[in-house]
Backbone bond lengths (Angstrom), bond angles and torsions (degrees), N, CA, C in turn:
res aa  C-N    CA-C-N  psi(-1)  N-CA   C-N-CA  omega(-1)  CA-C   N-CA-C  phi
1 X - - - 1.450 - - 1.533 109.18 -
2 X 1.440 122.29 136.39 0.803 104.96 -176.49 2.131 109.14 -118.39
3 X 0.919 135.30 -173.72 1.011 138.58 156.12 1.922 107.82 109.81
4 X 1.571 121.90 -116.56 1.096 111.70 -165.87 1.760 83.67 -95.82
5 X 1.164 100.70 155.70 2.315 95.04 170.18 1.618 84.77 -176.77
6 X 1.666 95.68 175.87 1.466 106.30 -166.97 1.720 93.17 -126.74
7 X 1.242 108.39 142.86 1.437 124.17 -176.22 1.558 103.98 -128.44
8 X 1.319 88.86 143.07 1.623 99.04 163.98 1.331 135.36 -64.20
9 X 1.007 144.43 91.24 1.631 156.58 -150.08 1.411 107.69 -49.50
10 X 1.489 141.55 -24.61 0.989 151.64 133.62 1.656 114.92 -31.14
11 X 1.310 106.17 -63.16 1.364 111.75 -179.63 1.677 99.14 -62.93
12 X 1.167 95.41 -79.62 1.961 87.31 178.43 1.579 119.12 -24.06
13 X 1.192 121.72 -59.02 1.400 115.87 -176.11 1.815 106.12 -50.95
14 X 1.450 117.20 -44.14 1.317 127.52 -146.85 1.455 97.35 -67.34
15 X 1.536 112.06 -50.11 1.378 126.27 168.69 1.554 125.65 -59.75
16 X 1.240 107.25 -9.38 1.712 103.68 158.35 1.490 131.16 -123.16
17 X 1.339 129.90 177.48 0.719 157.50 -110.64 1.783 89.76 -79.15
18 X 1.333 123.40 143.57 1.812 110.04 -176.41 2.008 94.04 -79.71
19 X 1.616 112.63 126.84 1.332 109.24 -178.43 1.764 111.74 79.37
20 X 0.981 128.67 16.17 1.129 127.01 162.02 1.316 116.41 -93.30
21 X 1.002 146.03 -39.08 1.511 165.65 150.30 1.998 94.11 3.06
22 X 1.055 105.14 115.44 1.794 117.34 166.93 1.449 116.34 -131.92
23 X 1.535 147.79 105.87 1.523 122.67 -133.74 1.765 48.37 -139.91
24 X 1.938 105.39 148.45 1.204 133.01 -171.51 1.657 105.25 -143.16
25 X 1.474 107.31 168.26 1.727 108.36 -176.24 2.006 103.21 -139.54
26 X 1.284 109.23 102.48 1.225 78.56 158.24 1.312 131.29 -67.04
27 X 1.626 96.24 142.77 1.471 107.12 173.47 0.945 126.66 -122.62
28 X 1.818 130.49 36.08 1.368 139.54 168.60 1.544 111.30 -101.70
29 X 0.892 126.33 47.62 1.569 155.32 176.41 1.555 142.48 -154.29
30 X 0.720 116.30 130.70 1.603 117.58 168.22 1.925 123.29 -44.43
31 X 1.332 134.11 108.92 1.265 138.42 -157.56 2.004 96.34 -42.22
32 X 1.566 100.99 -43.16 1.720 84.23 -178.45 1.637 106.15 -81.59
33 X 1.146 128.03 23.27 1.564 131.06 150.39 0.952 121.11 -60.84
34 X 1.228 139.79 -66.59 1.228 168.86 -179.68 1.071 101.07 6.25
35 X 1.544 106.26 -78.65 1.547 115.86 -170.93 1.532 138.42 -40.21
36 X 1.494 99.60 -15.71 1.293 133.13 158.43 1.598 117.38 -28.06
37 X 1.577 103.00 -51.99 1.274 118.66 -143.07 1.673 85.84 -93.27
38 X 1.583 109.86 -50.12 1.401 112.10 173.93 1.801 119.99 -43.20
39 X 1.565 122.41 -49.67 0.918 136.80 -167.44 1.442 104.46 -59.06
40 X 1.709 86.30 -65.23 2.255 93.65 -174.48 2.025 95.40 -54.32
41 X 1.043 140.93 -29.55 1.754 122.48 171.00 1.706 112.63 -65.78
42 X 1.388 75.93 -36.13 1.945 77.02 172.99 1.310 115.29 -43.34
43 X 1.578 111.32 -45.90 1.493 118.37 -149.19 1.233 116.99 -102.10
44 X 1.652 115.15 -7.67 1.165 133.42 177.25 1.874 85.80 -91.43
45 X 1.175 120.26 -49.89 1.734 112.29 -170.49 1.669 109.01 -57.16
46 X 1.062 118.14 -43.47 1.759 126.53 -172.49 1.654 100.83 -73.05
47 X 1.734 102.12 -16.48 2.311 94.00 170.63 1.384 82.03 -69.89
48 X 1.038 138.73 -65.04 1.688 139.97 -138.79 1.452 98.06 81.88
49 X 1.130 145.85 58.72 1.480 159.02 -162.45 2.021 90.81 -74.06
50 X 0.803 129.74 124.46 1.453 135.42 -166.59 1.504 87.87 -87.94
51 X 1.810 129.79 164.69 1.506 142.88 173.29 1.768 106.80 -53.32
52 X 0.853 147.01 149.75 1.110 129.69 144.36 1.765 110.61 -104.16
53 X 1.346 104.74 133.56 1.313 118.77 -179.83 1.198 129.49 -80.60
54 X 1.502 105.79 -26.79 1.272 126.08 172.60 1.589 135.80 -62.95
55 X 1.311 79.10 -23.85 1.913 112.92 -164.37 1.793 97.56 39.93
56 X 1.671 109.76 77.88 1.364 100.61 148.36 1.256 117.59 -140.59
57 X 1.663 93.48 128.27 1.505 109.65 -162.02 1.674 109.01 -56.70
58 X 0.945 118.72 -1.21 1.831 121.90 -157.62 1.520 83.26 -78.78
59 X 1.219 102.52 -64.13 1.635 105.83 -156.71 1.482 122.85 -88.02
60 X 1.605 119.61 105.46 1.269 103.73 -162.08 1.839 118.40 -110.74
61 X 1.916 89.95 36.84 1.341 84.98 165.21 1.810 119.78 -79.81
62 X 1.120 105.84 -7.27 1.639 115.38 162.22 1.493 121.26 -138.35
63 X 1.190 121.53 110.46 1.599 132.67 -174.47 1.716 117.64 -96.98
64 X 0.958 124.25 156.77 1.875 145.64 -162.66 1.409 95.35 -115.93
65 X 0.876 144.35 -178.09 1.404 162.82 -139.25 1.585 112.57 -97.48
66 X 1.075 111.82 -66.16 1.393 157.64 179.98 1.391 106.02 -60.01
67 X 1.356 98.31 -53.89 1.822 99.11 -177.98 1.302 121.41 -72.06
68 X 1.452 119.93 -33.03 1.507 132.65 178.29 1.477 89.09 -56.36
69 X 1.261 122.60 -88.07 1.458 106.09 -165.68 1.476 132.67 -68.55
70 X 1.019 116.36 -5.05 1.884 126.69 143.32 1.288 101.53 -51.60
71 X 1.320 140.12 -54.14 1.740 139.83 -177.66 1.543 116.96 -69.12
72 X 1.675 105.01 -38.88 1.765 108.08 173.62 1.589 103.59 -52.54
73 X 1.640 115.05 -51.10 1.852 117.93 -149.80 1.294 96.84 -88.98
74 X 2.088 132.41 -15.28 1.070 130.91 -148.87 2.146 86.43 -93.69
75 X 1.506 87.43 -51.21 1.851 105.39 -177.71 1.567 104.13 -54.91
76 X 1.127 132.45 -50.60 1.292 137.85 -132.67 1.937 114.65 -95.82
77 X 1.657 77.09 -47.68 1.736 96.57 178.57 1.647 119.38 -127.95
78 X 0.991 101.76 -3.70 1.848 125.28 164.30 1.460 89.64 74.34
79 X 1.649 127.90 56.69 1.768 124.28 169.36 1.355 98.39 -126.87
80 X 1.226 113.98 146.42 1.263 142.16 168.96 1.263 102.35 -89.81
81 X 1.299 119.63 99.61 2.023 130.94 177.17 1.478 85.70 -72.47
82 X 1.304 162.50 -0.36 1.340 118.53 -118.59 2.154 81.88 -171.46
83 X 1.514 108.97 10.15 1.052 87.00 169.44 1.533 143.86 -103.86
84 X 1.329 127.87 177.68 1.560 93.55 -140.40 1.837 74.61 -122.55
85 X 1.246 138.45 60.11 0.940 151.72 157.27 1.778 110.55 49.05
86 X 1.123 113.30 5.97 1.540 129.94 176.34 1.780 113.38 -99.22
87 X 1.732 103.48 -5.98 1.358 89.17 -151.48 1.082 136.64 111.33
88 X 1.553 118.81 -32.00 1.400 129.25 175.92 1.329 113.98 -104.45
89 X 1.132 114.08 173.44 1.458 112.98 170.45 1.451 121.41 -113.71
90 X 1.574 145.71 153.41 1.011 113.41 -131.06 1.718 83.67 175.90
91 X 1.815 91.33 88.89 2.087 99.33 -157.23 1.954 86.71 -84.30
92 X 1.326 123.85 -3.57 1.903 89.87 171.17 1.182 106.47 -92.29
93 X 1.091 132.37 43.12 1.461 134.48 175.72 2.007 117.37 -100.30
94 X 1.042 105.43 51.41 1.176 109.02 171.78 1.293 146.42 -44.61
95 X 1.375 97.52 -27.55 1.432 123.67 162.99 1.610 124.15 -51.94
96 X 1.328 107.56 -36.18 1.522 123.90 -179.02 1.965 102.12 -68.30
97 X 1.169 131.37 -1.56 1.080 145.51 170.46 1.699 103.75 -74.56
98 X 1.492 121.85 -50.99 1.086 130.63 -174.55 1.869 115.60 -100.21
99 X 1.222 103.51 14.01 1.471 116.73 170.78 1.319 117.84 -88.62
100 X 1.590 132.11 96.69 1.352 143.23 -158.47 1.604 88.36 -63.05
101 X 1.470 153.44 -22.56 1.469 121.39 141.29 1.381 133.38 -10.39
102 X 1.009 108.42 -53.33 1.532 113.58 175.24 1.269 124.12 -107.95
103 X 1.252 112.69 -43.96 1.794 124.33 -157.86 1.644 95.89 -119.81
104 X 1.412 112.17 161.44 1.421 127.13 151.06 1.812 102.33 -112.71
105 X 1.503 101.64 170.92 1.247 106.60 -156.88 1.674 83.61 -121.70
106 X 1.511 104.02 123.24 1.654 110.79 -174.89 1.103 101.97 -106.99
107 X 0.878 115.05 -38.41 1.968 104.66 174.18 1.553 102.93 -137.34
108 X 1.098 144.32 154.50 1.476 161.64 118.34 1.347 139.89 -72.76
109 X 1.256 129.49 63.15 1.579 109.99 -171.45 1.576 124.43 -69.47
110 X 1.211 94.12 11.17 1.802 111.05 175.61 1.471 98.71 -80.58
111 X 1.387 124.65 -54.88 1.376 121.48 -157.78 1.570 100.82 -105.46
112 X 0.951 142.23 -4.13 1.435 156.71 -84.98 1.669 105.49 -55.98
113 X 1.548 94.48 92.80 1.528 136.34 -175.35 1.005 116.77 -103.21
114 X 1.233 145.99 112.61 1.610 123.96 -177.63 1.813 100.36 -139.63
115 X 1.120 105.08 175.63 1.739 99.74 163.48 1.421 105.31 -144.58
116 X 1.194 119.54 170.11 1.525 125.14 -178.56 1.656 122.06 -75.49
117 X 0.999 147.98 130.27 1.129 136.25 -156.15 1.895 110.19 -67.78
């Protein structure tokens, strides 16, 4: 299947990279917020939103990886995770995941950093 779907986090880890693993928190919300973020994936998972191949963010009758959750934090809490400090937005920016702007960093298996929940 391809497009938006839910995987087992086990499986996800298993399938990448050994030490690549970066598990993050938003933190531009209130802890009973949260669920927010869970719900809006919900609702993007029940479209069945197909891959987009194209990667263009304009059109979101088919979404890329990256863009779904640029649309959860963009819909949800009105932030742009994804901006590239020019103004634009700018989805290979992965790094902005690990920018205490937004996120804290809960585990690292890069640095092997973690914090307690």
């Amino acid at each position: 299947e391809e497009g938006i779907q839910t995987q087992n986090f086990d499986d996800f880890t298993d399938a990448g990279h050994k030490h690549s693993c970066i598990i993050v928190r938003f933190n531009n919300c209130k802890p009973n917020e949260r669920k927010r973020i869970t719900e809006r994936a919900n609702y993007y998972l029940k479209k069945k939103i197909p891959f987009d191949y194209g990667f263009n963010h304009k059109d979101t009758s088919v979404m890329f990886c990256s863009e779904i959750i640029w649309h959860i934090f963009l819909d949800e809490f009105n932030i742009d995770i994804f901006t590239d400090g020019n103004g634009g937005t700018d989805f290979s920016q992965f790094k902005n995941f690990w920018d205490s702007t937004n996120f804290d960093i809960i585990l690292n298996h890069q640095t092997k950093y973690s914090v307690d929940f």
